[in-house]
C-alpha positions in Angstrom: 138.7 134.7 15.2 138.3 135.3 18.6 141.0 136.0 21.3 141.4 133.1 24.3 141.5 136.0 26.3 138.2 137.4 26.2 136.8 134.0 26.3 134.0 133.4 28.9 131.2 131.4 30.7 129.8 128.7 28.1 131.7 130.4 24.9 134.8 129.3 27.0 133.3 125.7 28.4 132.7 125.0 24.8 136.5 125.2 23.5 137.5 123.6 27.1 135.1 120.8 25.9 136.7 120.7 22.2 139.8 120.6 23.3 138.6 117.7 25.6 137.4 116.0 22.3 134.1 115.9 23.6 132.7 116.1 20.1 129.4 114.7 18.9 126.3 117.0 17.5 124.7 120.3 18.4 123.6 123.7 17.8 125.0 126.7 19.4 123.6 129.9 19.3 126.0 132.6 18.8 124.3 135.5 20.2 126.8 137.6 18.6 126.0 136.8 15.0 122.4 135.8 15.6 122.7 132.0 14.0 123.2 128.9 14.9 126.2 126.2 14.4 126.9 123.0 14.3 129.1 121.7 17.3 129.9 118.7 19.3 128.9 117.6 22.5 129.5 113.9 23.9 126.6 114.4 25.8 123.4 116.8 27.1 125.1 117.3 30.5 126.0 120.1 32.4 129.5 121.0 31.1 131.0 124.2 33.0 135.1 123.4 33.5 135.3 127.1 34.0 133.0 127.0 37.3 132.9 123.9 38.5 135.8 122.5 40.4 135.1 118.9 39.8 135.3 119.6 36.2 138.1 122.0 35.8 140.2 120.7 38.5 141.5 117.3 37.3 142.2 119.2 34.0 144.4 121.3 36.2 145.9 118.9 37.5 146.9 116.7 34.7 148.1 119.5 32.5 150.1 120.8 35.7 148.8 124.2 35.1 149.8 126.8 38.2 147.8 129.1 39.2 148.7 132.4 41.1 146.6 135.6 42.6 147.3 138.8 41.4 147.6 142.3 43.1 144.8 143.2 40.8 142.3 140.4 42.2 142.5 138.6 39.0 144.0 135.0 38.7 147.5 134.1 36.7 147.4 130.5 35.4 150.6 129.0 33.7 151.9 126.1 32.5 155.3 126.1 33.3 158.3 126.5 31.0 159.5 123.1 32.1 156.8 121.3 30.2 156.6 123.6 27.3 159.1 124.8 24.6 158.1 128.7 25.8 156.0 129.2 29.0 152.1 129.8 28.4 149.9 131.8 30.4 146.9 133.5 30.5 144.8 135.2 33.0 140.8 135.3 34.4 138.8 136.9 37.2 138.8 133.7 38.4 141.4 130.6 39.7 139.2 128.3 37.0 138.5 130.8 34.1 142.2 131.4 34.2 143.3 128.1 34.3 140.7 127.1 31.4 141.4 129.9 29.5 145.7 128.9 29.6 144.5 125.2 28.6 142.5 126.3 25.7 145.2 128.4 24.6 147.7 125.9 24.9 145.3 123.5 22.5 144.4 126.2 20.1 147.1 129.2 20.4 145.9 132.4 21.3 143.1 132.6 19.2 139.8 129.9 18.1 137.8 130.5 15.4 133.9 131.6 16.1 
């Protein structure tokens, strides 16, 4: 298990994309473990929600999730208590990677399996 936290660049687009139910058939190689695994894709395109506005964005926007500088320089993204039972949140480096990381984490719970 991994945290959604420490979730990044096309590890993170990939759960984005799950959660998406873009789902068809794939490898991905997990650097970490040095194999391969079967995943879905809808498609061999270009799939980066967590840098790439016209990707993320509408998911931001239909979700409703806020997003929120921090004193730090990182980025606060929530969606609010209204629309959950408990507020969710998470945090990134950047508006997006925030943003994705609360909409994974609001699919999965904090953590997705490897």
């Amino acid at each position: 298990m991994k945290k959604v936290s420490d979730l990044t660049g096309s590890e993170l687009d990939f759960f984005v994309a799950k959660a998406e139910g873009r789902i068809v058939s794939a490898r991905r190689y997990v650097p970490v473990m040095t194999k391969c695994q079967e995943i879905s894709l809808t498609a061999w395109e270009e799939y980066s929600p967590s840098t790439d506005w016209s990707q993320g964005g509408p998911i931001i926007k239909r979700e409703k999730i806020g997003i929120l500088p921090r004193i730090d320089g990182s980025w606060y993204a929530e969606i609010p208590k209204e629309l959950k039972q408990d507020s969710l949140f998470a945090v990134g480096e950047t508006p997006l990677m925030a943003a994705m990381r609360c909409f994974v984490a609001d699919k999965f719970g904090e953590e997705v399996e490897e």
